[in-house]
N, C-alpha and C positions, 0 to 999 in steps of 0.2 A: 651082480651089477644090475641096478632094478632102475627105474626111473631115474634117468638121466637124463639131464636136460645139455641142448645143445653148448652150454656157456660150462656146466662140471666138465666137457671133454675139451674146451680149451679154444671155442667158437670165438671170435672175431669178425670183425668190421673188415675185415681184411679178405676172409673167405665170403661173408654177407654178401660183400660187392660183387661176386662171381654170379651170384645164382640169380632165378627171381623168385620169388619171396611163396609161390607157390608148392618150390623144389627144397624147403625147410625141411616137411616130413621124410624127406628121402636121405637127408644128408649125415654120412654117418664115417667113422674114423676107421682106419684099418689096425686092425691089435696083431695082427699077424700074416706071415706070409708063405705061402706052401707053393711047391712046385708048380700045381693044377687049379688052386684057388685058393682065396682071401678070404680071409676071417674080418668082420669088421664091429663095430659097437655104435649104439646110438639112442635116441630115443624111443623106437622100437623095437631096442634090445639085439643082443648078439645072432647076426647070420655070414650062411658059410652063401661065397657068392666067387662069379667067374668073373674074369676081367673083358673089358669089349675084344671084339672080334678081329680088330686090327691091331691088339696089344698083345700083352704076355706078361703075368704076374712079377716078371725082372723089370717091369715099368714102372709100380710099385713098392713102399716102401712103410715099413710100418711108422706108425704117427699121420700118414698120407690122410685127404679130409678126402671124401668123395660123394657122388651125388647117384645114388643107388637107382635102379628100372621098379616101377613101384608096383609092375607086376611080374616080373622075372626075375629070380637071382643073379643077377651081374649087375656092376657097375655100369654107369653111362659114361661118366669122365670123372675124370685128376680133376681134384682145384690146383689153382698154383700154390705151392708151398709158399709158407714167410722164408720156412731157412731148409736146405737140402743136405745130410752130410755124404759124403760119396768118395769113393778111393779106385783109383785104378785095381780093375780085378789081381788075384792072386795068381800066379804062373805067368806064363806068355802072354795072356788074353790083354788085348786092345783096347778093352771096353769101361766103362765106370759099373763101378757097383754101387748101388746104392744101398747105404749105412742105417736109416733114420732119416725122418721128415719132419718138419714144425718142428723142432727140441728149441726150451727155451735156454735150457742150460746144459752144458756138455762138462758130464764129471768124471775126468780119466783119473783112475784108480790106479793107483801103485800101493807099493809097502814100505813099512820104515825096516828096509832089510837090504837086502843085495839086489832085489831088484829094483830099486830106485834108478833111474838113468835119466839123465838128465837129458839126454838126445832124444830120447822115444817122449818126453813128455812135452819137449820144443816141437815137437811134429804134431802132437795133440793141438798143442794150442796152435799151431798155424791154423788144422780143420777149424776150430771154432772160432779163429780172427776170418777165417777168409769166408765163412758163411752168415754171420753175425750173432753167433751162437754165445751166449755166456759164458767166459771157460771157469770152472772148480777143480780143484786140485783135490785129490782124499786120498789120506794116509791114510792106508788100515796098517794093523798089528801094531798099535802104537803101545797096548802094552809089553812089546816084547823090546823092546826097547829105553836104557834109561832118560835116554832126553830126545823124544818127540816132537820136541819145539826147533832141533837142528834140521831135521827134514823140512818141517816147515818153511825155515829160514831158508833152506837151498833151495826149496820150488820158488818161492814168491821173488828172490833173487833172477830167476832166468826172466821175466815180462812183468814189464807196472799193471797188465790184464789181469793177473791172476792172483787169486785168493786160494788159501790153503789153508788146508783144515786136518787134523789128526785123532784117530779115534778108534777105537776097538769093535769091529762088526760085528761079535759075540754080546756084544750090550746094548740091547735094543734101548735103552735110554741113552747111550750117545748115538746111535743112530738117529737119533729126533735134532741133531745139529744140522741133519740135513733140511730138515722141515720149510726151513725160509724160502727156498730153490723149488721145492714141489708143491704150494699151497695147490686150491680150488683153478683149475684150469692153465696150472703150469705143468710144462713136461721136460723129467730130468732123463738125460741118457748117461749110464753108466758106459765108459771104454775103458779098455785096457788090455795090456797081457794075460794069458790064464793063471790062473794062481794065485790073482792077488785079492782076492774076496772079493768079486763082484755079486757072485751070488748067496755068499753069506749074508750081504749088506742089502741086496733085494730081498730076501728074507726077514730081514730087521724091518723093513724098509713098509713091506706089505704084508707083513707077517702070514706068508706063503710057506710052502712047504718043500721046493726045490733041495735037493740034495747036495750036499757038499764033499767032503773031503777032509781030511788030515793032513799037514803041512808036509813035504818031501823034506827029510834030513839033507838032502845033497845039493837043494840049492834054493832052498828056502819059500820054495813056494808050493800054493796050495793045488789039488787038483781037480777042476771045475768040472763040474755038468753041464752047463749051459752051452747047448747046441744050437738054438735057436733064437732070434727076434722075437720078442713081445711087447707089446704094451700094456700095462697090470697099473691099476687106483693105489694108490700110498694109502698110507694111515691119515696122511697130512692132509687129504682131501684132491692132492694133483697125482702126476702119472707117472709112472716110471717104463724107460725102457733100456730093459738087459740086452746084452749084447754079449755073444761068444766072443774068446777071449783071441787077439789077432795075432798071428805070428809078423805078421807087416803091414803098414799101413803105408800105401804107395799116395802119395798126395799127387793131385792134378789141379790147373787154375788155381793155386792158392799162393802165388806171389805176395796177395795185397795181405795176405794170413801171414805168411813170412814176414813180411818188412812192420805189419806190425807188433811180430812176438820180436824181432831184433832191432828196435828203434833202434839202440844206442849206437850198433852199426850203423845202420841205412842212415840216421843222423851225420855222424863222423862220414860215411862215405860221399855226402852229399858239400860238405866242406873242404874237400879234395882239390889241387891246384887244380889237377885237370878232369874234364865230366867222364872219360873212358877210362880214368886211373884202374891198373888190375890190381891195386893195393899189392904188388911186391916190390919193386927199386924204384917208384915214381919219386922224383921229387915234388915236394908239398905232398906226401899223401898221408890224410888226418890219420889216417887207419893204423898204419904204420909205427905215425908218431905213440897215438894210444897203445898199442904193442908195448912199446918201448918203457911208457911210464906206468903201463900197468893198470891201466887205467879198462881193455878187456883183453882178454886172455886169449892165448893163438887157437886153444880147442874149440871157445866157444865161435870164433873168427872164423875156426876149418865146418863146424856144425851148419854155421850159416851157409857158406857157398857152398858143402852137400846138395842142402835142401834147395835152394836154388837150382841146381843144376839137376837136380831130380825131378823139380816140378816142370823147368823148363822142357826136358826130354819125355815124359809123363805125357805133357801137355801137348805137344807137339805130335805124339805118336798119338794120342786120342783122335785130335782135328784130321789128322790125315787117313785113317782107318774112318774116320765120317765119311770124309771127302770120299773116299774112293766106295763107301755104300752108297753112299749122294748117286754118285756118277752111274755105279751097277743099277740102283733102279731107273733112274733118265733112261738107261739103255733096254732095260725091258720093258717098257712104258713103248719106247719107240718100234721097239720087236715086234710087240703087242699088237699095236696101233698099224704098222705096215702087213700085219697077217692076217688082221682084221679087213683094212683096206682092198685085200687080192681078192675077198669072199664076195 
């Protein structure tokens, strides 16, 4: 990656307006993230740098734009992202994780096989309705299957948002259907489950050398390498970034990502006699009625008020685990301040 100009990594009017026009040479993207430091890319080329002093590389996220110290290795500041993706951490933890930064398209990966689910892919596209991410749908192993076009028709069925696409990641010539999503200064994020060739397809993709896997007889999926975030140049001229494969993906804030993957709900529930109907025994309730003629179906009905009720509880434990770090430093601040005052 040799002379790159600020517009091949994906520069904006958007990030311009942060800096002043002095802080150009400095300004460079983060391709990857390590425990202790960040790796980043730019017009003066790949260096390894630490994050400021009041941060922590968990601040960061790769796609992140930043404005480098033009005689130290470390960053000075984050610009503000256009789009952020982030999930509530995996285990107990309270906290967001952050996914990907800037991505102008979010390509959750599944397969034309058993693991296709329709619930894990309505949660994908919540993340990129509720950030304003492009969502793509991509079927790999579409040659192992006789009709590839059924997958397709069942993604594109769940959201009027989403486009679907099916193809074999062993052929770098249908790999290039991705092309249109990753030109010069676009960046595409691969998600999904492990197994379902995401790293075959970033292979295809960048014609890199990541290691793959053999497909498991026992439940049809493949088994991945990819341990880590990067950001790596496509063939196509734009960026791709891999992403290990998630066992969950806890959504937070993404109500507005929800009511737009389930219009056809949040439609109907909006024509309800009454504004608090719980769509069970109300009378007048649209929801109900559509039940009944079939018109959507009680699974994808029960899927909805899931994620709802997961983002709502998510969301709510995030704000309050703030709150109460809010409050904890207010109080050492004051600690501080009165031990300093007795000196």
């Amino acid at each position: 990656m040799t002379d790159l100009t600020l517009a091949d990594l994906g520069w904006s009017a958007h990030f311009a307006a942060q800096i002043d026009e002095g802080d150009l040479p400095q300004a460079a993207r983060i391709s990857s993230v390590a425990r202790d430091r960040l790796f980043t890319i730019g017009p003066r080329g790949a260096q390894t740098v630490v994050p400021p002093s009041d941060m922590t590389t968990a601040s960061f996220a790769v796609g992140d734009w930043v404005v480098l110290d033009p005689v130290h290795p470390r960053v000075l500041r984050r610009l503000q992202p256009m789009t952020t993706l982030n999930r509530r951490a995996a285990g107990t933890g309270a906290e967001a994780q952050l996914i990907a930064a800037n991505v102008d398209t979010l390509a959750i990966v599944t397969s034309c096989n058993a693991d296709f689910n329709e619930a894990r892919i309505e949660r994908y596209l919540a993340l990129a309705a509720s950030t304003g991410c492009l969502p793509l749908v991509v079927l790999t192993k579409a040659d192992t299957t006789d009709d590839p076009r059924a997958y397709v028709r069942r993604a594109e069925r769940l959201s009027p948002l989403v486009t679907a696409i099916a193809l074999n990641a062993l052929d770098n010539d249908e790999a290039e259907a991705l092309s249109p999503w990753c030109k010069a200064g676009q960046a595409l994020a691969l998600v999904g489950s492990s197994g379902v060739g995401k790293s075959t397809l970033a292979n295809a993709m960048t014609q890199a050398g990541a290691e793959t896997q053999g497909i498991r007889e026992d439940d049809a999926k493949g088994r991945h390498t990819t341990t880590a975030r990067g950001l790596h140049q496509t063939r196509f001229g734009g960026w791709l970034i891999d992403t290990p494969g998630m066992r969950a993906l806890r959504l937070t804030d993404a109500s507005e990502g929800i009511e737009a993957v389930f219009e056809d709900i949040e439609t109907l529930a909006r024509a309800c006699r009454f504004s608090d109907c719980g769509h069970e025994t109300e009378p007048g309730c649209a929801i109900r009625a559509a039940l009944e003629t079939g018109e959507i179906s009680e699974d994808r009905l029960q899927r909805w008020r899931k994620l709802l009720r997961e983002d709502a509880h998510n969301s709510a434990t995030l704000h309050e685990a703030r709150a109460k770090d809010k409050a904890f430093g207010k109080m050492v601040r004051s600690v501080m301040k009165e031990k300093h005052g007795r000196r």
